[in-house]
Residue, then its C-alpha position, 0 to 999 in steps of 0.5 A: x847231593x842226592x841223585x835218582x838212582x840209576x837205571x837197572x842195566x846197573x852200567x857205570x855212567x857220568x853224573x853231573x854235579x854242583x861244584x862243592x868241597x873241591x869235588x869234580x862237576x862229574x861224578x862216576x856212578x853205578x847202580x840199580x833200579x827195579x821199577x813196578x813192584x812196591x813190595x817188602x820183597x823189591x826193598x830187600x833185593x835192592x839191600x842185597x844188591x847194594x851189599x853186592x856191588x860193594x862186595x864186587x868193587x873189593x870193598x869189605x869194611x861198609x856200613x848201610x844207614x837204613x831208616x823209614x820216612x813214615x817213622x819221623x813223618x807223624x810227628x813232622x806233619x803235626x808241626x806248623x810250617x816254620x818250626x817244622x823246618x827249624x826241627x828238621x835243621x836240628x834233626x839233621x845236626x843231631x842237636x838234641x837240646x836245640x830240638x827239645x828247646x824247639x820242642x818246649x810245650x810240644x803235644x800228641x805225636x811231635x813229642x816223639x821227635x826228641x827221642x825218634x831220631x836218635x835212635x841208632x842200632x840194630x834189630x832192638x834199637x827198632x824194637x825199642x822205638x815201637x814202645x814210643x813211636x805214634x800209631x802211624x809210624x808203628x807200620x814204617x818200623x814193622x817194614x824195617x823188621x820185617x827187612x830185618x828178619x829176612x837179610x842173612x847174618x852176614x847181610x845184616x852186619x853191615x846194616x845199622x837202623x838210623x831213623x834220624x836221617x831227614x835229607x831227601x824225605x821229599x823224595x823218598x816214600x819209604x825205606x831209605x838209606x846211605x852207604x858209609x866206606x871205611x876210609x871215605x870222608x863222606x857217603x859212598x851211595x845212597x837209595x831208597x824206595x822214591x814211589x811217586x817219581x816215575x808219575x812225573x814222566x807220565x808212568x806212574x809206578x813204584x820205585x825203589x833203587x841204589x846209586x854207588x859213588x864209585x869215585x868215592x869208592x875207589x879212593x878208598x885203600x882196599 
C-alpha cells in the first residue's frame, strides 16, 4: 500500500496501515516533501534526497525503480474501459503473452504496450524506448534523461529506469519510483511528483515528495 509522502520537516511519524502478509497496522515512516515547484529541478532534489536518507540510516546496497506515467499513459488511454484494466493486471505481473493475447488486433498507440513496459535499465534502455514510444510519451522519457544527465555517477548507480510500473498511475502525475533494500523482502519506500493532490484540500500546487519504510529498513543486516 502506498502512502503520501510526508511532510518536508522530514521527521519520522507513525502510519497506520491495513493488516497484510502479518505486518504491523502501523508503520514507522521518514520522508520529505517539496511543495510549489513543478520543475525538472524539485524531481532531482527529491532523488538526491531519497539517496541521502538511505545512505544516513547506514544502507549501501539499494536500488531506486524510477518511470514516468506520461510514458505508458498514450497507450492506456486509447483502450476501452475493460480491457484497459485487464492490461494494466498483465503489466503489472509482467506477463508478456497474456498482454499481447490481450492486445491481438491492437492499432495506433496501444501497440506500444507490449514493448513499453518492459523496458528496464539505465540511460540507453530510455534511449532505446524513444525509437518506439507514441509522440505523447516522447515528453515523459526526455524528463526521465534529462533527470539522467543531471545525477552524478555514483547517484546514478543506484537508479534503474522501469517504465512498466503501473500501481498509483491515479495518484502520480509524473515521475514515480520505489525503493528496493538489498535484503528486504519488499519495497522499502516509494515517491513521486502527485500534482494535483494539494488541489484536494483547497491548494492547488505541484507536488513531489519520498516516503521511507524505516521498519523495512531496519530489518535489513547493514
Amino acid at each position: 500500500m502506498r502512502s503520501p509522502a510526508p511532510g518536508r520537516d522530514r521527521q519520522p511519524h507513525v502510519s497506520r496501515l491495513d493488516v497484510r502478509g502479518g505486518r504491523p497496522r502501523e508503520m514507522l515512516q521518514v520522508g520529505a516533501e517539496l511543495l510549489g515547484q513543478g520543475d525538472l529541478a524539485a524531481d532531482i532534489e527529491i532523488v538526491r534526497i531519497t539517496i541521502a536518507l538511505l545512505r544516513a540510516a547506514g544502507v549501501r546496497d539499494f536500488q531506486i525503480n524510477l518511470g514516468h506515467v506520461g510514458v505508458l499513459a498514450p497507450g492506456l488511454a486509447s483502450l476501452p474501459d475493460d480491457l484497459r484494466a485487464e492490461v494494466r493486471r498483465w503489466i503489472d505481473r509482467k506477463d508478456r503473452g497474456s498482454l499481447c493475447r490481450a492486445l491481438a488486433g491492437a492499432s495506433g498507440d496501444a501497440t506500444t504496450l507490449t514493448l513499453l513496459p518492459f523496458v528496464i535499465g539505465r540511460r540507453d534502455a530510455l534511449t532505446r524506448a524513444l525509437d518506439h514510444a507514441p509522440r505523447e510519451a516522447a515528453a515523459g522519457l526526455e524528463h526521465l534523461l534529462a533527470l539522467d544527465a543531471a545525477l552524478v555517477e555514483e547517484e546514478r548507480a543506484h537508479v534503474v529506469y522501469d517504465l512498466g510500473e503501473v500501481r498509483g498511475l491515479e495518484y502520480y502525475t509524473g515521475m514515480h519510483f520505489e525503493v528496493f533494500v538489498a535484503g528486504a523482502g519488499r519495497a522499502a519506500g516509494a515517491g513521486g511528483r502527485y500534482d494535483e493532490l494539494m488541489a484536494r484540500f483547497g491548494r492547488p500546487m505541484p507536488a513531489v515528495g519520498v516516503s521511507l519504510d524505516l521498519d523495512t529498513i531496519a530489518e535489513v543486516p547493514l
